[in-house]
C-alpha positions in Angstrom: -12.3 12.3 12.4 -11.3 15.8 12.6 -11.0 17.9 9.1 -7.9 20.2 8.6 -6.6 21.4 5.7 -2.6 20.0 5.7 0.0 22.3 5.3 3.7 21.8 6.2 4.5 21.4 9.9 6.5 23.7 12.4 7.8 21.3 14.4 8.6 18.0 15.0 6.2 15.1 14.9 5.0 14.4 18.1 4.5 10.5 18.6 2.8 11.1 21.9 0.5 13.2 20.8 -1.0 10.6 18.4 -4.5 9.6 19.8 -4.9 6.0 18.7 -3.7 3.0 16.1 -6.0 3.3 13.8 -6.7 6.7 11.8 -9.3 5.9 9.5 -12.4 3.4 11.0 -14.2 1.5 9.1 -17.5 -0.2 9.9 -19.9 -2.4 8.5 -20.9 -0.5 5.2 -17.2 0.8 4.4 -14.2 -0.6 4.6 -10.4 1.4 4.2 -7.7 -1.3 2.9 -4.4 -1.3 1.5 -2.7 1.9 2.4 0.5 3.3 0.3 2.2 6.3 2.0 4.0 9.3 0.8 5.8 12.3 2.6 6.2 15.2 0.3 7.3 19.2 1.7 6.1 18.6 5.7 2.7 16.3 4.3 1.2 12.7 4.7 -0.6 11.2 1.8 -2.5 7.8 2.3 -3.7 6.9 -0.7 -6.0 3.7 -0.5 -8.5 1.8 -1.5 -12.1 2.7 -0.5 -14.5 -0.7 -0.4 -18.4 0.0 -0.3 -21.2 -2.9 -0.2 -24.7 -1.4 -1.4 -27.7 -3.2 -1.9 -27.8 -5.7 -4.5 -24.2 -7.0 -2.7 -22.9 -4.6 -5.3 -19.2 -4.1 -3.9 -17.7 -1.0 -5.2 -13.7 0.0 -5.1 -12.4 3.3 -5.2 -9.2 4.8 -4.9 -9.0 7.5 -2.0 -6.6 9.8 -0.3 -6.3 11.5 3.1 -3.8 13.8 4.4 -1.9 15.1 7.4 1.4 17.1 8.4 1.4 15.9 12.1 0.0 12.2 12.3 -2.8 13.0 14.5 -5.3 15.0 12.3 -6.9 13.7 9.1 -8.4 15.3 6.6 -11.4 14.1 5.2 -10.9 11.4 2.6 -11.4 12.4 -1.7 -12.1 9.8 -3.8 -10.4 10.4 -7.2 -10.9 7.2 -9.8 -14.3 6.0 -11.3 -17.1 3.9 -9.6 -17.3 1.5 -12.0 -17.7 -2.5 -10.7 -16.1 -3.6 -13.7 -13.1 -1.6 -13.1 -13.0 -1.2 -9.1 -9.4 0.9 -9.2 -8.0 -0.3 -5.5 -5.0 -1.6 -3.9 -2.4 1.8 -4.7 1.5 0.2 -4.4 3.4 3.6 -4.0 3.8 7.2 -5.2 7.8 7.5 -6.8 9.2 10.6 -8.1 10.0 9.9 -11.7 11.7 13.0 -14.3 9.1 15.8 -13.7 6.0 13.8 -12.4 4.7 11.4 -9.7 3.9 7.9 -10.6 1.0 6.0 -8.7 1.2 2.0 -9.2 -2.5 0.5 -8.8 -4.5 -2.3 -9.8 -8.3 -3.3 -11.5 -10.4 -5.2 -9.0 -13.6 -6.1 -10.9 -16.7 -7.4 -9.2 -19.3 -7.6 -12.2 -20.8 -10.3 -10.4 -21.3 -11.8 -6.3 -18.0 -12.9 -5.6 -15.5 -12.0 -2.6 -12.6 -11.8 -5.1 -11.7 -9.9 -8.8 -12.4 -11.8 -11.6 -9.8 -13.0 -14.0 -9.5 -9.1 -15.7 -7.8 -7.8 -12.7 -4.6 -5.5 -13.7 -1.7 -3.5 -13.0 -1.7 -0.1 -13.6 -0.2 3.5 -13.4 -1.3 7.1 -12.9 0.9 10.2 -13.3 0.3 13.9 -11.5 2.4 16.8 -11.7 1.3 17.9 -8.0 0.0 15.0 -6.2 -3.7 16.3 -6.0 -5.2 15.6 -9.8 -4.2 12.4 -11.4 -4.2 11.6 -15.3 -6.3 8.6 -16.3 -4.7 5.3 -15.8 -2.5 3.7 -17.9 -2.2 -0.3 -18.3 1.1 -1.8 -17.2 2.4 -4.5 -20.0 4.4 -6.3 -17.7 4.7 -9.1 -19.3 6.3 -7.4 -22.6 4.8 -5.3 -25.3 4.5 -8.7 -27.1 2.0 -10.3 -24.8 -1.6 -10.1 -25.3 -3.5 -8.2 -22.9 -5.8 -11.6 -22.5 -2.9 -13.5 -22.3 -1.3 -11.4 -19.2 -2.9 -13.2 -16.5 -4.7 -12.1 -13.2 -2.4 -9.6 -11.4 -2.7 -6.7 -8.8 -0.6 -5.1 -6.2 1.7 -3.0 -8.1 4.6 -1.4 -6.3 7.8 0.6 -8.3 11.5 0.8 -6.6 14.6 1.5 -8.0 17.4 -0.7 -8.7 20.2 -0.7 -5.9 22.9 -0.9 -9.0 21.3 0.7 -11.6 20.3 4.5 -11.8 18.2 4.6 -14.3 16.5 0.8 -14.0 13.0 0.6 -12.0 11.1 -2.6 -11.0 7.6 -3.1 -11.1 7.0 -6.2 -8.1 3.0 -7.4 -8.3 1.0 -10.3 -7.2 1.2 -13.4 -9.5 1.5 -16.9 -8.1 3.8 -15.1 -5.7 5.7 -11.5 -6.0 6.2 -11.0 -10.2 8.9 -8.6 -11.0 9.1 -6.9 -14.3 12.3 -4.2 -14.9 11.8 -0.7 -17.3 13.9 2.4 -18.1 11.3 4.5 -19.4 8.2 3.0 -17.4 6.9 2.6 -21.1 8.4 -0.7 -22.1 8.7 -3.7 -19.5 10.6 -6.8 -19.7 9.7 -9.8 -17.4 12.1 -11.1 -14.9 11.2 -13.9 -12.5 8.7 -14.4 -9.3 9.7 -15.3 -5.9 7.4 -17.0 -3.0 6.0 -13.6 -1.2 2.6 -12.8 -0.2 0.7 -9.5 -1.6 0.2 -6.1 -1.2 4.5 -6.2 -1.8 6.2 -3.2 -0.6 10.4 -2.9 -1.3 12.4 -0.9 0.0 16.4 -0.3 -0.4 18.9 -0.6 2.0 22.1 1.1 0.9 24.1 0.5 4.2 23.6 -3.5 4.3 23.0 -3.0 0.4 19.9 -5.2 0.0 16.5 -5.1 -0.7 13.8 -4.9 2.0 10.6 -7.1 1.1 7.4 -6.1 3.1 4.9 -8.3 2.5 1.3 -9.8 3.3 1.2 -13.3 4.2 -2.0 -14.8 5.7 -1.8 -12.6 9.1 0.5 -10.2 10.0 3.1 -7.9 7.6 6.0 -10.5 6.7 9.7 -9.0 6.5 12.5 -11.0 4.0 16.1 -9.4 2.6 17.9 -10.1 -0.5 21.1 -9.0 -2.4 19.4 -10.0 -5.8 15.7 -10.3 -5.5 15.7 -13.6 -6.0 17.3 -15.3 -3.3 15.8 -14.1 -0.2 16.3 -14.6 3.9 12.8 -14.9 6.0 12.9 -12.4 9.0 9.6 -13.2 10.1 6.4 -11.9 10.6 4.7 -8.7 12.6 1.6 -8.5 14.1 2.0 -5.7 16.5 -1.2 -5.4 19.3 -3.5 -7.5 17.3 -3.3 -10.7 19.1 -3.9 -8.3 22.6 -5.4 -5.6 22.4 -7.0 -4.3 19.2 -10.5 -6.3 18.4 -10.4 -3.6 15.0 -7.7 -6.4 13.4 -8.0 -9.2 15.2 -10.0 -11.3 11.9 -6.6 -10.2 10.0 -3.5 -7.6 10.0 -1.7 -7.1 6.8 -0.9 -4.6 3.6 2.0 -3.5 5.8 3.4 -0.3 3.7 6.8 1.2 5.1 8.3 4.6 4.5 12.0 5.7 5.4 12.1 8.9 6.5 14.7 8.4 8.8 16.2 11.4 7.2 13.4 13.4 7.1 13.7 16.3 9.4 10.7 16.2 11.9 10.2 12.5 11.3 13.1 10.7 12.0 11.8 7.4 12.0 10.3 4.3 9.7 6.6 4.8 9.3 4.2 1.9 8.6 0.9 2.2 7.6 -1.2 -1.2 7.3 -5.1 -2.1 7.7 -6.7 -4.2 10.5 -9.9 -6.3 9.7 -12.5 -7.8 12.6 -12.9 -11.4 13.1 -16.9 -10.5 12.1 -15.9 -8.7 9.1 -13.5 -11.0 7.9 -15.6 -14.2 8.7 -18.6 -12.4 6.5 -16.9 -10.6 3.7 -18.4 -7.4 5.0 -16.6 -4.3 3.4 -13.6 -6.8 3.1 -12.9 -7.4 6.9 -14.9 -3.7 8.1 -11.2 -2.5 7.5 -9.4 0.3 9.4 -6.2 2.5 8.5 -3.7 2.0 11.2 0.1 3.2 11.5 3.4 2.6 13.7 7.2 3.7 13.8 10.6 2.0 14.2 13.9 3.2 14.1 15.4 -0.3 13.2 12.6 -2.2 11.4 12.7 -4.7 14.0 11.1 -3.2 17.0 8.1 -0.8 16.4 6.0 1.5 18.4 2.4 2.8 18.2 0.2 4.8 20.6 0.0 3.3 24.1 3.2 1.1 23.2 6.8 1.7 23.2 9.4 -0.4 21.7 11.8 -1.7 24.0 
């Protein structure tokens, strides 16, 4: 991976010019997973969670974040929360712009012990920057109401933040809990519990003010699902994307998911929907290694239906 320090483009991306899938490899002692993207001023951020297995079958989680202004140079990834097993910070849902700071939604993934999964102290979380480099410590997410007992809360990761198609000032927090949990706020201080819907994890929603619905993007067992809604609660099944895996790409061929879309269709130089999303090997995936040997992947679209990525143009 070539280093470059990012700074705002001249030009127009150019999707040609982008060398392959996957942008970040992972391998047999590291694994990249669960990729949020944000475009800010001509720059790609993917923040992400790094995975490392040391000896002792210690598995470690950090967040990470690498950078780009044309898609096809990376710079090299910084690690910026605590190695800690028995708080494992992983799984970033999205940056959003709230009053004068970004907001990062995040999770607790902790591994104290040999086990493949986070025990029952897994949480939701959030980190605030003022310029997207240095991030404040994180702050729990009572999603469940100020009145709930941290103990009582229940395991949950996966938290992503979106506005309120009707509401200015109302923001959702959607996380995994026995399907997609969704919590509303107006101040990102106090929450109030809503409802879940069935959904996998990793949930990523966007808005759709034209058809005025909700997009869902979500991880089901394989692939990056796709479901609308006019209320979040009933919701239509589109299907499910899997891209090149099933073809050509042995890199995700044990498992394709944490699908994370950007609009950026009115972004000058972009144009397009981007996706990023993580492929696992069968190997990887069959032996827990680094979760899957994970690698960072993206695509485009212009309609969310058909999507493009190196070597492959939608038809």
């Amino acid at each position: 991976m070539t280093q470059e320090k990012a700074k705002p483009p001249n030009t127009a991306i150019d999707w040609d010019a982008i060398p392959h899938s996957v942008f970040l490899w992972g391998n047999r002692h590291i694994g990249h997973r669960d990729p949020a993207g944000h475009y800010h001023e001509g720059v790609f951020r993917v923040f992400y969670g790094q995975v490392r297995r040391e000896p002792g079958r210690r598995v470690y989680y950090q967040l990470a974040v690498t950078k780009s202004t044309d898609l096809v140079t990376w710079t090299e990834p910084q690690l910026f929360t605590p190695r800690d097993l028995n708080l494992n910070y992983s799984s970033p849902g999205n940056v959003i712009r709230y009053g004068d700071q970004w907001l990062l939604g995040t999770q607790t993934y902790p591994r104290p012990v040999d086990d493949p999964h986070a025990n029952q102290n897994a949480r939701i979380f959030k980190m605030a920057s003022e310029d997207l480099e240095h991030w404040d410590e994180p702050e729990l997410l009572r999603v469940k109401g100020p009145h709930v007992p941290v103990s009582e809360m229940g395991r949950m990761i996966d938290a992503y933040f979106f506005p309120d198609k009707d509401h200015p000032h109302k923001w959702w927090c959607g996380f995994k809990q026995n399907g997609m949990g969704l919590s509303y706020t107006y101040d990102f201080e106090t929450w109030t519990y809503y409802d879940k819907v069935v959904a996998g994890e990793n949930v990523c929603v966007l808005v759709d003010r034209e058809a005025d619905e909700y997009v869902l993007i979500h991880a089901p067992r394989n692939g990056v699902g796709i479901k609308r809604s006019k209320d979040l609660l009933q919701w239509r099944d589109l299907g499910i994307w899997t891209l090149g895996q099933s073809k050509d790409w042995p890199w995700a061929r044990g498992r394709l998911s944490a699908g994370h879309v950007l609009d950026l269709r009115a972004e000058p130089g972009v144009g397009k929907y981007v996706m990023f999303y993580h492929g696992s090997t069968e190997e990887g995936v069959r032996e827990q290694e680094t979760h899957g040997e994970s690698s960072l992947a993206l695509a485009w679209s212009d309609d969310l239906i058909h999507w493009s990525w190196p070597g492959r143009r939608a038809g």
